[in-house]
N, C-alpha and C positions, 0 to 999 in steps of 0.2 A: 896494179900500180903499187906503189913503194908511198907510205906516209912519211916525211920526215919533220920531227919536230924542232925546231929552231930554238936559238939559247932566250929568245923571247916569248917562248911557249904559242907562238901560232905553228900550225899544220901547213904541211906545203905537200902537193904530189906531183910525184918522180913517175914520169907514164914508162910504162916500160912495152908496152905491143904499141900497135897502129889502133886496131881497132877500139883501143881505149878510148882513145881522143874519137876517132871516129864517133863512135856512143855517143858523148858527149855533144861535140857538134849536131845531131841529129835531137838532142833532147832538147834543144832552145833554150830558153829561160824560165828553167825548171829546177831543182834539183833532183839529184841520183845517188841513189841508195847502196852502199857497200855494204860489207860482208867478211870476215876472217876466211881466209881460204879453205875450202871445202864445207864448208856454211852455208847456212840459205838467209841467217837470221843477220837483221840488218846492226851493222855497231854505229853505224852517222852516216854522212849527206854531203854530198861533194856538189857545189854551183856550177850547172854545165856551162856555164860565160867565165864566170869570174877566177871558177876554181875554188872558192873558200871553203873551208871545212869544218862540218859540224858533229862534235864527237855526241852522240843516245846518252842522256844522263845514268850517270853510272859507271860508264866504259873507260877502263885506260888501257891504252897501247903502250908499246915498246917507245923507243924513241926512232928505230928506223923498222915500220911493222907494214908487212906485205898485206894488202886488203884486194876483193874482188867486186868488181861493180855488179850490181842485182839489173835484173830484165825491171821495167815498168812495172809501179802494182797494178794489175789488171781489176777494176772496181764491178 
């Protein structure tokens, strides 16, 4: 999926496959862990309902920056 940041600095995402959403819907009311592409290491958290986005203290993006959603952490 495609992050895009708005001229009011919230995050919005752009799905760009099926299975994105897919994920998503299947996580409920949970959050999901993204990733810089070809990454394993999480940069924020997307609300599988809501959508909201949560950037890992520290992390800045582009303003229009490609991310990968992470599998479940397995505990």
């Amino acid at each position: 999926m495609r992050l895009i940041k708005s001229d009011d600095g919230k995050w919005k995402a752009l799905f760009t496959v099926a299975w994105e959403v897919e994920h998503l819907a299947e996580a409920g009311d949970q959050w999901v862990r993204f990733a810089l592409p070809q990454t394993r290491e999480p940069v924020g958290q997307i609300h599988a309902i809501s959508y909201e986005i949560r950037l890992a203290l520290g992390v800045t993006l582009l303003t229009r920056q490609v991310v990968t959603l992470l599998p479940e952490k397995v505990v």
